[in-house]
VEXKEDREN-409802 format. One record per residue (C-alpha): x, y, z; residue number from 1. Coordinates in steps of 0.05 Angstrom, whole numbers, plus 5000, padded with zeros to 4 digits. Layout:
REM residues N
     c1     c2     c3     n
      X      Y      Z   NUM
...
REM end
This chain:
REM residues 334
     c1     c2     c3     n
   9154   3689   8434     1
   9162   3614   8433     2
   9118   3578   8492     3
   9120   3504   8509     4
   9063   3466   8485     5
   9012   3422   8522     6
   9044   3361   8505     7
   9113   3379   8524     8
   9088   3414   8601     9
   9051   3342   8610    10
   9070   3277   8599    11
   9016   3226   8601    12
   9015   3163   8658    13
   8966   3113   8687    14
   8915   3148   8737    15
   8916   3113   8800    16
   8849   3121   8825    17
   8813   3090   8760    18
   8811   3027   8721    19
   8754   2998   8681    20
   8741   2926   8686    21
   8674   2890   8666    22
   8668   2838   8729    23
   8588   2811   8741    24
   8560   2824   8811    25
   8556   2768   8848    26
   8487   2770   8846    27
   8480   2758   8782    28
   8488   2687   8794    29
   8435   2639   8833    30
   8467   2573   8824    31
   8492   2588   8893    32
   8431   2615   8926    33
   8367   2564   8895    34
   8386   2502   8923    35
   8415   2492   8991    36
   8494   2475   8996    37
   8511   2414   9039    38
   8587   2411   9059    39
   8609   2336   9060    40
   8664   2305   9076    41
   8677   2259   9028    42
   8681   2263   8953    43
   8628   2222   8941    44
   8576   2178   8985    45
   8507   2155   8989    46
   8449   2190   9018    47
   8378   2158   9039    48
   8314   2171   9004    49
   8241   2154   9033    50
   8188   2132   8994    51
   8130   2183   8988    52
   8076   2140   8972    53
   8082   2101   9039    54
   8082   2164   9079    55
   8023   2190   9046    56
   7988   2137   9048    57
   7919   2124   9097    58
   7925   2068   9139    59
   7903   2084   9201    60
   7844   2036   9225    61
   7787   2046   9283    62
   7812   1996   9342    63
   7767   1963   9383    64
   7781   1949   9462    65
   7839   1899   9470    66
   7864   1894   9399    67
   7937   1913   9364    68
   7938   1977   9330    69
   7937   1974   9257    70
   8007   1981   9229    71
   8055   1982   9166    72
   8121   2016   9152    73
   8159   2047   9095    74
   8216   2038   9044    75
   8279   2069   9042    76
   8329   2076   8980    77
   8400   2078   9000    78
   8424   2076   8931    79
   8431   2155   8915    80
   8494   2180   8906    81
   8533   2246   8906    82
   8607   2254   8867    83
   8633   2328   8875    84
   8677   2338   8813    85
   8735   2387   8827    86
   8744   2448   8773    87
   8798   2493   8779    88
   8828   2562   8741    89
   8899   2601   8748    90
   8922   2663   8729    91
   9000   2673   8733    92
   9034   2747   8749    93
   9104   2733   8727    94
   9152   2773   8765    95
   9173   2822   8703    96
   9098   2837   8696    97
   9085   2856   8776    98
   9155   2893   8780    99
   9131   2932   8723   100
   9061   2940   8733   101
   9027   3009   8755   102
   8989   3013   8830   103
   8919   3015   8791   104
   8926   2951   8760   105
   8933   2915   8823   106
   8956   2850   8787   107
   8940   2806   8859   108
   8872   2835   8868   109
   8857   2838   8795   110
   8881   2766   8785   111
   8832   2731   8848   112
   8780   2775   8817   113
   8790   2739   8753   114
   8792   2679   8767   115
   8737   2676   8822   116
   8684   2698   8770   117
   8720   2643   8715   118
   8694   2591   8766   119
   8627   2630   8787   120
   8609   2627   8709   121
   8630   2550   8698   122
   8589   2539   8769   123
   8516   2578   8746   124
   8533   2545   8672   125
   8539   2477   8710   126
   8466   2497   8750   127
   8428   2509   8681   128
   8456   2445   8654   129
   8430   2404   8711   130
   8367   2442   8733   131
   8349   2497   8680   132
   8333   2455   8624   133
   8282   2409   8595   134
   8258   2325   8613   135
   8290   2344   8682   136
   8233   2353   8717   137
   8170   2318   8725   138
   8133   2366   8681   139
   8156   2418   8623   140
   8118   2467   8583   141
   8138   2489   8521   142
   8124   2564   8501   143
   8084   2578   8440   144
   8053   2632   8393   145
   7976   2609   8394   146
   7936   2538   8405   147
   7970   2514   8459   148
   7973   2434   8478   149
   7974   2407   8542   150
   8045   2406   8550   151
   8046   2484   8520   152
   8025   2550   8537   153
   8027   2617   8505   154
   8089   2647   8515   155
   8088   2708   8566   156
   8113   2757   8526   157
   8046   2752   8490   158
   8013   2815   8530   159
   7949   2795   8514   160
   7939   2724   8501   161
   7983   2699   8555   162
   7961   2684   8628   163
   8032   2682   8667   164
   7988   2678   8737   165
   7947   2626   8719   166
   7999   2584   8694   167
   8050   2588   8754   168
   7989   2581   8803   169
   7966   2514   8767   170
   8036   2494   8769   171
   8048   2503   8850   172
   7970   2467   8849   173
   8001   2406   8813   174
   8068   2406   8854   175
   8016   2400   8911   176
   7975   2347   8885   177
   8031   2305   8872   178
   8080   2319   8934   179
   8038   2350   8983   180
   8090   2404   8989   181
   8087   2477   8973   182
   8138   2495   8924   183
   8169   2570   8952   184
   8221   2583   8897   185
   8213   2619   8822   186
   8271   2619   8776   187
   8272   2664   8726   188
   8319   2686   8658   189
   8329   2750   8640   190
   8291   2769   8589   191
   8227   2721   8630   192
   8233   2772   8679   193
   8236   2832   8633   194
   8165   2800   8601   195
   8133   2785   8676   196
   8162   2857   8679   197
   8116   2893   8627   198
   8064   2839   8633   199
   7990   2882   8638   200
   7953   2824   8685   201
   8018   2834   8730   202
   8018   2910   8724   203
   7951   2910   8738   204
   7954   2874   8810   205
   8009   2912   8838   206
   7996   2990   8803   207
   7955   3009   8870   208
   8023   2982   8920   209
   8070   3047   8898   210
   8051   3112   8901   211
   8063   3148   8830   212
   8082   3228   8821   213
   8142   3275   8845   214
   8134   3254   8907   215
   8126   3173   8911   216
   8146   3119   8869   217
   8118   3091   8814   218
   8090   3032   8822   219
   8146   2975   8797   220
   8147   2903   8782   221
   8203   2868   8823   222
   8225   2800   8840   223
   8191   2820   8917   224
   8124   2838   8888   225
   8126   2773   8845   226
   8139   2732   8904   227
   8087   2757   8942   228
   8033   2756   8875   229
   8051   2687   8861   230
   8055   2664   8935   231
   8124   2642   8939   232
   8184   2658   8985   233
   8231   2681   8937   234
   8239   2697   8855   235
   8308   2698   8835   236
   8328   2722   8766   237
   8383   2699   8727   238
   8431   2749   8700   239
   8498   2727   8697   240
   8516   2724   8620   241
   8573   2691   8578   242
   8621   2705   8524   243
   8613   2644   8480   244
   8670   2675   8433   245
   8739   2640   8426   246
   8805   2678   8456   247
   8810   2747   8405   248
   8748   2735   8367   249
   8692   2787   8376   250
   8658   2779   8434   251
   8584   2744   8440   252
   8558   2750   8503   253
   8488   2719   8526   254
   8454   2706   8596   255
   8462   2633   8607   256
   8389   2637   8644   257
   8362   2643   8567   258
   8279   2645   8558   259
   8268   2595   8623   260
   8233   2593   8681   261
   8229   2540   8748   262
   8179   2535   8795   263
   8211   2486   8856   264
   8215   2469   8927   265
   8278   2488   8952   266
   8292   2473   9018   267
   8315   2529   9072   268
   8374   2492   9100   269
   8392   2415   9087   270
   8361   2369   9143   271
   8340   2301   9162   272
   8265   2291   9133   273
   8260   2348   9088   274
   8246   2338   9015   275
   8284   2393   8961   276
   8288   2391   8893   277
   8364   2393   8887   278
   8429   2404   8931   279
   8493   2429   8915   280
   8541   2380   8942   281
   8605   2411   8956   282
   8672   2376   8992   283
   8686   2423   9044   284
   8737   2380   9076   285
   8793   2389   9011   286
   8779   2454   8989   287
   8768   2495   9062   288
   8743   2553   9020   289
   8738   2609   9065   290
   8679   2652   9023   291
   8609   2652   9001   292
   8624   2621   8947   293
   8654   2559   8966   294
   8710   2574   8916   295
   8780   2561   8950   296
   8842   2609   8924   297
   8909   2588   8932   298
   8974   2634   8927   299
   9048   2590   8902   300
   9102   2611   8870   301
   9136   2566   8806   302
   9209   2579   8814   303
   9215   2559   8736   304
   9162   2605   8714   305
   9193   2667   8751   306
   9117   2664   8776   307
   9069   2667   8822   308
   9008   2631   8806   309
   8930   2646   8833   310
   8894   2586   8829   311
   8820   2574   8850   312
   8786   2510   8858   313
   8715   2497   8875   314
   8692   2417   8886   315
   8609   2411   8880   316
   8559   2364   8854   317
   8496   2399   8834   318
   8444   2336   8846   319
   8373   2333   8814   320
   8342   2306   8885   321
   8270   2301   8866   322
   8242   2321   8796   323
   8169   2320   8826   324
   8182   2386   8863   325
   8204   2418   8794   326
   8152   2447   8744   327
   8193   2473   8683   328
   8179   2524   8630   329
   8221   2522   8564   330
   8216   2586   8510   331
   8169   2606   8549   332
   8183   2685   8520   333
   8192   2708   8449   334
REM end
């Protein structure tokens, strides 16, 4: 007796409760989170600059009855400058496309989530160009395989030869030296974490804090317990990654964070008197952007097109402010 088949009792559409779409967490990215953001006005400026050496200087003198007290003053730099370049990304949904599209796509939603992490990407790549690479700071270490110089050190992913501790502890002990401030921020690559990870002198300091078997946790290198081995407020770990491949070509995708590591001051909020090692400048007054990110998305429609267009902008300067408060690895993992 005939009987209709599968394919003729079902014909196959677009589930509405699925898609699959490879977007990176925002917290993948630190370019947004290391160095404080200062809103400003106007594109570009100047900002002030006081001279270290005259505040940490002793000059103070004994003063005998009736005299002046001993005095002196200090130099200021005016000369700094900020410019916040503007970058900017679109996606258009032409009307045949959302008139035709199914529910799951969600071709608004879909097309602000595109391009917000276009510009999140060109922002952390923007970061590492500025701050994650080397003659930046005042001091960089190159990683090596054995007989390290003075400006080198055995790369951390050397389990046994390498001394990760000792060399981020001498580093915050020359920031010290030469600032007088404590730096409180470690910035970290990928596969520098995975190393600092596995390392056995860090394993070995925090294997007592967790409680290993069915019912406790093993203990675990984190970014926390890192922080609080090294002495520092935070250790943030770059994971955001990149498709360096051309439109249709097969995809070759790296973390931008690469084998690198920072050791900085970062100050908690911009404010008068406090030193940082960098800002993010960003012109709040053109771009109003109403998120975390400081990325502004605009909604218009081009009548020639038969289109509407998403566009985000984001305006930001990402300023070296002092490259004393930076210590600097490079290749400083296999």
């Amino acid at each position: 007796m005939p009987q209709p088949t599968n394919s003729e009792v079902h014909v196959d559409s677009a589930l509405t409760n699925i898609s699959v779409a490879y977007i990176q967490s925002s917290d993948n990215f630190v370019a947004g989170t290391v160095f404080p953001n200062l809103p400003v006005m106007k594109q570009s400026d100047r900002y002030f600059v006081f001279d270290r050496g005259d505040f940490n200087r002793d000059e103070a003198k004994k003063r005998a009855p009736g005299t002046e007290s001993s005095g002196s003053g200090y130099q200021l730099d005016n000369t700094p400058t900020y410019f916040t370049d503007v970058w900017a990304h679109h996606q258009d949904i032409p009307d045949q496309v959302r008139n035709n599209s199914d529910a799951a796509v969600d071709v608004d939603r879909s097309a602000t989530t595109f391009v917000t992490n276009k510009l999140l990407i060109r922002r952390e790549k923007n970061w590492a160009a500025t701050f994650f690479t080397g003659s930046v700071w005042a001091t960089t270490i190159t990683g090596v395989t054995a007989t390290p110089s003075s400006s080198q050190a055995i790369q951390w992913s050397d389990g046994v030869s390498s001394d990760p501790i000792g060399n981020i502890r001498a580093a915050i002990t020359h920031i010290e030296q030469a600032t007088g401030i404590t730096p409180n921020t470690l910035v970290v690559g990928k596969a520098v974490m995975d190393a600092l990870e596995d390392h056995p002198d860090i394993v070995d300091r925090v294997k007592y804090s967790g409680m290993s078997g069915p019912s406790g946790n093993p203990a675990r290198v984190n970014a926390n317990t890192l922080a609080q081995l090294f002495g520092l407020q935070r250790v943030l770990v770059m994971r955001a990654v990149e498709n360096t491949a051309g439109k249709e070509l097969t995809e070759v995708s790296a973390f931008i964070g690469g084998k690198k590591a920072l050791l900085t001051y970062a100050a908690p909020v911009p404010s008068l008197l406090e030193p940082t090692g960098g800002y993010t400048f960003s012109w709040s007054s053109y771009l109003n952007a109403g998120n975390e990110h400081g990325i502004a998305i605009t909604r218009f429609y081009m009548k020639e097109l038969k289109s509407e267009r998403v566009e985000g902008e984001i305006a930001m300067d990402q300023k070296l402010v002092s490259s004393d408060l930076g210590y600097f690895w490079t290749s400083i993992v296999a």
